[in-house]
MARRONU-657659 format. One record per residue: z, x, y of N, C-alpha, C, O in turn. Coordinates in steps of 0.2 Angstrom, whole numbers, plus 5000, padded with zeros to 4 digits. Each point is the difference from the previous one (the first is absolute). Layout:
<recs>
ZXYZXYZXYZXY/...
</recs>
This chain:
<recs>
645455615855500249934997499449974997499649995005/500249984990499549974994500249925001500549974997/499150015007500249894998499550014995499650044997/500649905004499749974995499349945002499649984996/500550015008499449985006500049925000499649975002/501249994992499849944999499649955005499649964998/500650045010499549985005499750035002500050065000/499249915004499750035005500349995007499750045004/500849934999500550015006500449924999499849954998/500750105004500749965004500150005005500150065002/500149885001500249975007500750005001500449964999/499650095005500950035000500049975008499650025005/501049924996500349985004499949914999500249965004/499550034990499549945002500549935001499749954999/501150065002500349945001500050005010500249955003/499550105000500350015007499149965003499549994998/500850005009499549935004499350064998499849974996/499850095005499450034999499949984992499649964998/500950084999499950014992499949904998499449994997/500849995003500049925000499049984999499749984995/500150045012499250005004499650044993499549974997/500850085002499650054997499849994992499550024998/501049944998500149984993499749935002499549984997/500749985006499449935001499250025000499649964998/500350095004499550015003499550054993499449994998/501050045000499950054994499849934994499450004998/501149965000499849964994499449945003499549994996/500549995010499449955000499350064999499649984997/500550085007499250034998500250064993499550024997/501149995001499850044993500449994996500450044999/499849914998500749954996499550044994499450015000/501050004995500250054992499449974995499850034995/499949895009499250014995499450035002499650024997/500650005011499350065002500250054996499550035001/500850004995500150064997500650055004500250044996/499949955010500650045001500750014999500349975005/500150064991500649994999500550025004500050065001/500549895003500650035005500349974998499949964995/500950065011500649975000500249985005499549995005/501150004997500249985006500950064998500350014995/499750015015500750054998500249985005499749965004/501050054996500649995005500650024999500150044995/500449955009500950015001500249964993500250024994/499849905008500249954997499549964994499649955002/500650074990499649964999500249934999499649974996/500949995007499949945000499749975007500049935001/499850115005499649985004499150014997499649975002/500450084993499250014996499949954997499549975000/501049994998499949954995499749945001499549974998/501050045008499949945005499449995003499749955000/500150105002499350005002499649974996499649965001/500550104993499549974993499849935000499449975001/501150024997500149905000499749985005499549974998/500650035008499849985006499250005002499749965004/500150104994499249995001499750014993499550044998/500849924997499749974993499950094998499450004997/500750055003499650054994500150014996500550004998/499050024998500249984990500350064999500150055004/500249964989500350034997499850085001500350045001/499149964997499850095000500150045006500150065000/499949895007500350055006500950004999500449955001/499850114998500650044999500349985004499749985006/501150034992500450015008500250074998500250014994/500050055011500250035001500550045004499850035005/500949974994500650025002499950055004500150054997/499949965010500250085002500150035006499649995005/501050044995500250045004499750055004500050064998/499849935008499950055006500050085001499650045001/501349954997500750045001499950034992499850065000/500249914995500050034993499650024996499849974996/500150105005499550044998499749984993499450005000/501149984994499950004994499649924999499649984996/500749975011499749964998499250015004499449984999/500750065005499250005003499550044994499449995000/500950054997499550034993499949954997499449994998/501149965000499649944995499449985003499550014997/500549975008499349975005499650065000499449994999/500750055002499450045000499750034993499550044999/500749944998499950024993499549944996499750014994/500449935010499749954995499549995004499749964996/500050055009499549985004499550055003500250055004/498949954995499750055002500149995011499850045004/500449914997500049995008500649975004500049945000/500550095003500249965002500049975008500150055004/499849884999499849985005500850005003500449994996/499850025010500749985001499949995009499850035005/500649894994500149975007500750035004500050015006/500550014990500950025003499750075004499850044997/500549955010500050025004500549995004500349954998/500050095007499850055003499950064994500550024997/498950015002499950054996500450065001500250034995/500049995012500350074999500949974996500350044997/499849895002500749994998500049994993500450034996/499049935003499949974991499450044997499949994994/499950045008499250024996500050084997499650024996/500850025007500050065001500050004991499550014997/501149995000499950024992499749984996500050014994/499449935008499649974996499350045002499450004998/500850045007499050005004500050094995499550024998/501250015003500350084997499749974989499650024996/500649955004500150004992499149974999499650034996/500249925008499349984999499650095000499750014994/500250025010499950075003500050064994499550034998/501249964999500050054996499849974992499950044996/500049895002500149954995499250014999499850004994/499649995010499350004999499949915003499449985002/501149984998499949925002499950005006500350025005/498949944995499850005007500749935003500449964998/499350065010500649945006499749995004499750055002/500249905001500049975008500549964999500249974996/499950035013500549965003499649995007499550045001/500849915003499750005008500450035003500449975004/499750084996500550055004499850005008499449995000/500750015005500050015008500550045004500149995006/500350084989500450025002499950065001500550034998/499150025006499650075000500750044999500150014994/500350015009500650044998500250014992500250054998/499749884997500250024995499350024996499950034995/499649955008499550024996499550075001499550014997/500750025008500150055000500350064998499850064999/500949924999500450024995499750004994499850064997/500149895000500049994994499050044997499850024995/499849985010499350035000500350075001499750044997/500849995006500150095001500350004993499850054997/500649924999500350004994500049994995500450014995/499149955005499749964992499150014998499749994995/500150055012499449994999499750044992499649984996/500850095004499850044996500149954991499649974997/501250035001499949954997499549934996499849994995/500149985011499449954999499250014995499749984996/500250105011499550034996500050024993499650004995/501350025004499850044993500249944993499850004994/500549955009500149944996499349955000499949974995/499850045008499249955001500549965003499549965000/501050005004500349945003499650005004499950065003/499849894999499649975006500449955006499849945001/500750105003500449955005499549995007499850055003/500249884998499849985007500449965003500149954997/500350065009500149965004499549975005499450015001/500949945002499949955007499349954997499450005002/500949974993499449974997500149925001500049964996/500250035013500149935000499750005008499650045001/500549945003499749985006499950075005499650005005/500950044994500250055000500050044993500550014996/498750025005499450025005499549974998499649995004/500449984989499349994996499749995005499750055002/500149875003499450015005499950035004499549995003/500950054999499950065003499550074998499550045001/501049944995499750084996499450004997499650045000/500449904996498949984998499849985005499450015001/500949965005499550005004499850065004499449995002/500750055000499850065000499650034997499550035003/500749974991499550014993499249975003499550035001/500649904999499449975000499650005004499550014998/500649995010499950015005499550074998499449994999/501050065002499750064997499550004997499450015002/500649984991499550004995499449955003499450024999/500749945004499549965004499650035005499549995001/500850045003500050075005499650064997499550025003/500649994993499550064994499549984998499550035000/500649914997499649984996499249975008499450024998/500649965008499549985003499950055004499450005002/501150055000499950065007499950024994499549974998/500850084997499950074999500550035000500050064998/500749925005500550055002500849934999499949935000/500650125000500549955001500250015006499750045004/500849924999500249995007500550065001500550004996/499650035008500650045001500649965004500650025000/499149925003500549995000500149925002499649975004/500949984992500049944999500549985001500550035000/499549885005500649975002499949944997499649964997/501350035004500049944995500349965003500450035005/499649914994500149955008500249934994499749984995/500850025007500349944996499749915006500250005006/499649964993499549945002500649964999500449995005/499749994988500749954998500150014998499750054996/500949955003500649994996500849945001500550005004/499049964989500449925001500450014995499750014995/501150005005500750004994500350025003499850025006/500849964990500750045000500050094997499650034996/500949995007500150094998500449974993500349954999/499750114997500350014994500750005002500150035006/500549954991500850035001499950084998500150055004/499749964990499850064995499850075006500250065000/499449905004499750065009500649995002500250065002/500249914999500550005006500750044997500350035004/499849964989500550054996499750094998500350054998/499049945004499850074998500150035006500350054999/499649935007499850035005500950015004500250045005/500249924992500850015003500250044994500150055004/500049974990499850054996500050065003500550054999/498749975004499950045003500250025005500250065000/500049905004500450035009500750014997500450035004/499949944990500650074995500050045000500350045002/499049964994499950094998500250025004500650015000/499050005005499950025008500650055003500150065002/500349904997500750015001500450054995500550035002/499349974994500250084995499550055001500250065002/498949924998499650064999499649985008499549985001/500950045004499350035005499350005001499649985004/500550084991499350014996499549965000499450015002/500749934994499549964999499849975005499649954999/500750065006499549975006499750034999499549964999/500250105001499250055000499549994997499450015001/500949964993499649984994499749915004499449984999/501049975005499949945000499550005007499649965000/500450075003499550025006499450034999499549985004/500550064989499250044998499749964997500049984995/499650015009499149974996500050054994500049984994/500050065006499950044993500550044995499950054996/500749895006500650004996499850004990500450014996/499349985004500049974991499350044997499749994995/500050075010499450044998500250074998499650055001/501049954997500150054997499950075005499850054997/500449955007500050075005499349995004499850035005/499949944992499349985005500249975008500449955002/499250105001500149985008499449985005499950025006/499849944991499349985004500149995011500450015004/499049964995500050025009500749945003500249954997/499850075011500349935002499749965001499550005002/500949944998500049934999500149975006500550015004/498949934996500349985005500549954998500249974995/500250035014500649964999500349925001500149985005/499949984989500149944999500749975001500149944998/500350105005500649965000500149985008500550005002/498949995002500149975007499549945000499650004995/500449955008499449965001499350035005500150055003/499549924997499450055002499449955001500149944998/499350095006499649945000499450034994499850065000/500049904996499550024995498950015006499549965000/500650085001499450005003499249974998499649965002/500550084990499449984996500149924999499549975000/501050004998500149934998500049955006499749954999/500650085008500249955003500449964999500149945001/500450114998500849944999500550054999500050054996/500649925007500750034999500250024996499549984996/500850055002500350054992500950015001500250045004/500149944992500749994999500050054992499750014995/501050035010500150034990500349974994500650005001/499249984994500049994994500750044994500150054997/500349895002500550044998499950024992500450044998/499149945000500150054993499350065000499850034996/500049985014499750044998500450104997499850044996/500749965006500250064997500150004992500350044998/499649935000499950014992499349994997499850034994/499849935011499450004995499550065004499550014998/500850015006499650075003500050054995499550034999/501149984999500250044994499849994996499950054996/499849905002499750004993499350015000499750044996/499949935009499450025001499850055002499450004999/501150065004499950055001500150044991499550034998/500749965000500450024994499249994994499850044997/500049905003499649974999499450034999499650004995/500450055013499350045000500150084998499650054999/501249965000500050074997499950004994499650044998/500749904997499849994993499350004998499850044996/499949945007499250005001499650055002499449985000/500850075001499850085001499649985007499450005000/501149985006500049995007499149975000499650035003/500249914995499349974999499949985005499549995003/501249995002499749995006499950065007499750005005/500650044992500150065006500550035000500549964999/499750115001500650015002500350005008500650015001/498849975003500449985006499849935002499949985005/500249974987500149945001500649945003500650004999/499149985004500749965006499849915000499449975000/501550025000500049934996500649975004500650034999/499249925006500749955003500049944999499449984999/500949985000500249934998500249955005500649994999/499149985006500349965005499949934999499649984996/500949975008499949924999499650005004500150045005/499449904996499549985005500649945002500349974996/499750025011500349935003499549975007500349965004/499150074998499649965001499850065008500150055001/499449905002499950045007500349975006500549964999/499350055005500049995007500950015001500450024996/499949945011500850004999500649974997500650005001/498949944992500249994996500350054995500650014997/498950025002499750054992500850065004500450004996/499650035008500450045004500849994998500450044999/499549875003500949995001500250014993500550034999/499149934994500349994995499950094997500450034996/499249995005500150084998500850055004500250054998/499949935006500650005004500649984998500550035000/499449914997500649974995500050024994500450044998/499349964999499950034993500250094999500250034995/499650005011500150065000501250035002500350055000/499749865002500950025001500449954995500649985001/498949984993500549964995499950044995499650044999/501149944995499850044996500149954993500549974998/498850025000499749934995500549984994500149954998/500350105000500250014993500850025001500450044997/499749935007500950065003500349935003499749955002/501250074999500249955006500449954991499950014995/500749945008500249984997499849944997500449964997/498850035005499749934998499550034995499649974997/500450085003499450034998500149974988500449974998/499150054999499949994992500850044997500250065002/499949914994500750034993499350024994499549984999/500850074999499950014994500149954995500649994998/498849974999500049944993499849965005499949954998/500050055008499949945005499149995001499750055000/500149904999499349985003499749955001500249964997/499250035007499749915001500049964993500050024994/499949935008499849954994499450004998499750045004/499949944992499650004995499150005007499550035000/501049915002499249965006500050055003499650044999/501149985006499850065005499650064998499750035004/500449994989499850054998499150014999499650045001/500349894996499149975000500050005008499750055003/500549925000499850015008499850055003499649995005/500850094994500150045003499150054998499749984995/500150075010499350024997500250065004500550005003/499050054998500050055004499150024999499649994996/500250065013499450005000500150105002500450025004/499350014993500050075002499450055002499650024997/500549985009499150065001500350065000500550035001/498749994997500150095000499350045003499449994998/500850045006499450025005499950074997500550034999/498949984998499850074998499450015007499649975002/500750115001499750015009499850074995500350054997/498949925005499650064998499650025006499949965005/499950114994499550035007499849955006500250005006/499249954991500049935004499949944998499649965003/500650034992500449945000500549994997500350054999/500049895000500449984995499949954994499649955000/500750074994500049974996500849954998500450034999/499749895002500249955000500249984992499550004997/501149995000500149974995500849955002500450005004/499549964989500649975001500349974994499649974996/501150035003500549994995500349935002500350005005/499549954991500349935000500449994994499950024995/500649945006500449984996500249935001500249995005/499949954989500249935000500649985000500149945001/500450104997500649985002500450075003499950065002/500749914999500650055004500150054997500150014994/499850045011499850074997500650044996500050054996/500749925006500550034998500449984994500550044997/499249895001500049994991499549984997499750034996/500049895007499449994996499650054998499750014995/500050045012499650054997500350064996499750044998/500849955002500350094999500149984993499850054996/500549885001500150014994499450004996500150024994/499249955008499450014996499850085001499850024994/500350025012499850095000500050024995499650024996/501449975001500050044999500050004992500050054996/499949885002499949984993499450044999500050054997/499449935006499150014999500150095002499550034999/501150015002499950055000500250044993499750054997/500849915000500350004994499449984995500249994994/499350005006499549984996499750025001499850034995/499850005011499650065003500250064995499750034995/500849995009500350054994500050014991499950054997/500249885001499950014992499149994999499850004994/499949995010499549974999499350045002499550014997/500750015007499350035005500050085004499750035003/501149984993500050095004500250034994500550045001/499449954991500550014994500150095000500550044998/498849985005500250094997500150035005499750065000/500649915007500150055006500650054998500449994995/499850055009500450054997501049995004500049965004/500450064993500749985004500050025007499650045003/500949945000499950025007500349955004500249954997/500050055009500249965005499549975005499950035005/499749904994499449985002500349975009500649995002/498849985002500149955002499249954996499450024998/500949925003499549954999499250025001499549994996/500450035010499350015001499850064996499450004998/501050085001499850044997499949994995499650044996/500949905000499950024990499449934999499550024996/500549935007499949944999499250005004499649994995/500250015011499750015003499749925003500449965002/499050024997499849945002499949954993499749944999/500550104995500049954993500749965000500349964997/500050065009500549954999499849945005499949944999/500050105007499649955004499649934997500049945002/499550094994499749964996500449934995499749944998/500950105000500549964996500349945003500149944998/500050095010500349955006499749955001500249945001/499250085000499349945005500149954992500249945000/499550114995499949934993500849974999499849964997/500950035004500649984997500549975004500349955000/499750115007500749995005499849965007500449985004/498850014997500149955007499850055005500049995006/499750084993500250065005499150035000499750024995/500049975011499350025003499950045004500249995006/499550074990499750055003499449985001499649984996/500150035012499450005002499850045007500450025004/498849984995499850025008500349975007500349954998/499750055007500349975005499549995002500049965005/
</recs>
């Protein structure tokens, strides 16, 4: 399929509570006099309209009509755009013929995906495609995994750069995390426990650390889904519920990368909640709530207001455990990691991409392997997001 390339991306979803974040966010750092041409996509174009109107955007940013479900109209979108950005989610529900037609079309996509089951699928059956069309797809390009997955990156590289070696193996220790959970997590992940219910299966895939590396079976892992006492830190360890997704990626991360960390690279992700029989109790509760679930929990289109959103920040360590010592890094971020940060990611990834990886080859990326720490770069200067030594 031949576009015509009249955009360099379109924001598909951009009437829903993310996509809203994401197009605010887009026009105050790259509105049509910096030089970039977009549009805005959706179901309803008199909710695009509205939007339009709503947050003043002049004339050159398009609206664009389209169907999820409708093949012929999801060709018009892919046909007119070198990049499509897309908030609608749950992916395994909505995304599937857009991520298939990107794949075979050459139009590079990201999305913040957090669904490993479908993206699994769609890496065992698009991969080959991607490469022969040059499309360049990356998912989890919002909070889930970007600091994760560059922080790793970073860690490391800082890790080589002063020992001489990378770490074999790194923990990631979530400090804060002040917000609300996305609705979007909470519809992907009941999504999932459907699948479940037709494909068995994919529980095998949602338990593997090395679910999304392609038949790659690196060493075991230690095991992050009990609470535990952190020896080297000194302090309680609770498990982290988006660790089974960004394990996947950072695992994934380091096969894309011709295993630069190791192939008997090992990577766990726990919440710190403090020491002594404080640090204990709240690792205790945490390891039997479930943050994102429950009949109180986020709707889909649902999210904080504007203030809670500047209020919220999150703090992330990563311990690189080398021979004898350790090497300390950390990922900060200034607002709520599950919109305000998520919609700046994944904008600055969508620009990264047109900007600073233009002749990488097609393929199914994660963030850290296509992007590397030039996105990092893009975060610290634009989105509120510091990487530093610890």
């Amino acid at each position: 399929m031949e576009g015509s390339n009249k955009f360099d991306f379109v924001i598909f979803g951009a009437t829903g509570f993310t996509g809203k974040l994401v197009v605010e966010y887009a026009f105050d750092k790259y509105p049509p006099s910096s030089g970039f041409s977009w549009a805005i996509a959706g179901r309803s174009k008199d909710k695009l309209s509205t939007l339009k109107n709503k947050l003043n955007l002049p004339e050159e940013i398009e609206i664009l009509e389209v169907d999820s479900n409708d093949q012929s109209s999801i060709d018009n979108l892919v046909n007119k755009t070198k990049i499509i950005l897309t908030t609608v989610g749950p992916y395994q529900l909505y995304g599937e013929k857009i991520v298939r037609t990107c794949a075979s079309s050459g139009t590079d996509y990201l999305d913040l995906c957090g669904e490993p089951g479908w993206m699994h699928k769609i890496i065992s059956e698009c991969s080959d495609d991607a490469k022969k069309s040059g499309s360049r797809i990356i998912f989890s390009c919002g909070f889930d995994s970007i600091p994760f997955d560059l922080g790793v990156l970073f860690v490391q590289e800082e890790a080589k750069s002063k020992y001489g070696a990378y770490a074999s193996s790194v923990r990631g220790r979530v400090r804060v995390m002040d917000g609300e959970f996305s609705g979007g997590t909470a519809a992907s992940l009941s999504a999932t426990m459907t699948a479940l219910k037709t494909n068995p299966e994919l529980f095998n895939v949602l338990i593997n650390p090395f679910a999304l590396c392609e038949g790659f079976q690196g060493v075991k892992q230690e095991d992050d889904s009990k609470l535990k006492y952190d020896e080297k830190l000194g302090v309680w360890v609770a498990p982290f519920f988006m660790a089974p997704i960004n394990t996947k990626n950072v695992h994934r991360s380091n096969k894309l990368m011709n295993h630069k960390y190791g192939k008997d690279f090992q990577y766990n992700e726990m919440w710190i909640t403090g020491d002594g029989e404080e640090g204990k109790a709240a690792a205790e509760f945490i390891s039997k709530s479930n943050p994102i679930g429950g009949e109180d929990g986020p709707k889909p289109g649902e999210g904080p207001n504007r203030e809670k959103r500047e209020k919220g920040s999150y703090d992330l360590l990563f311990c690189a455990d080398l021979d004898d010592t350790v090497m300390k890094a950390s990922v900060v971020g200034d607002m709520d990691p599950g919109y305000g940060s998520t919609s700046k990611m994944i904008v600055e990834s969508t620009i990264c991409l047109l900007k600073d990886v233009k002749d990488t080859e097609g393929g199914i990326y994660t963030p850290a392997s296509l992007f590397g720490l030039k996105l990092a770069k893009r975060l610290e200067q634009n989105a509120g997001i510091i990487f530093k030594i610890d």
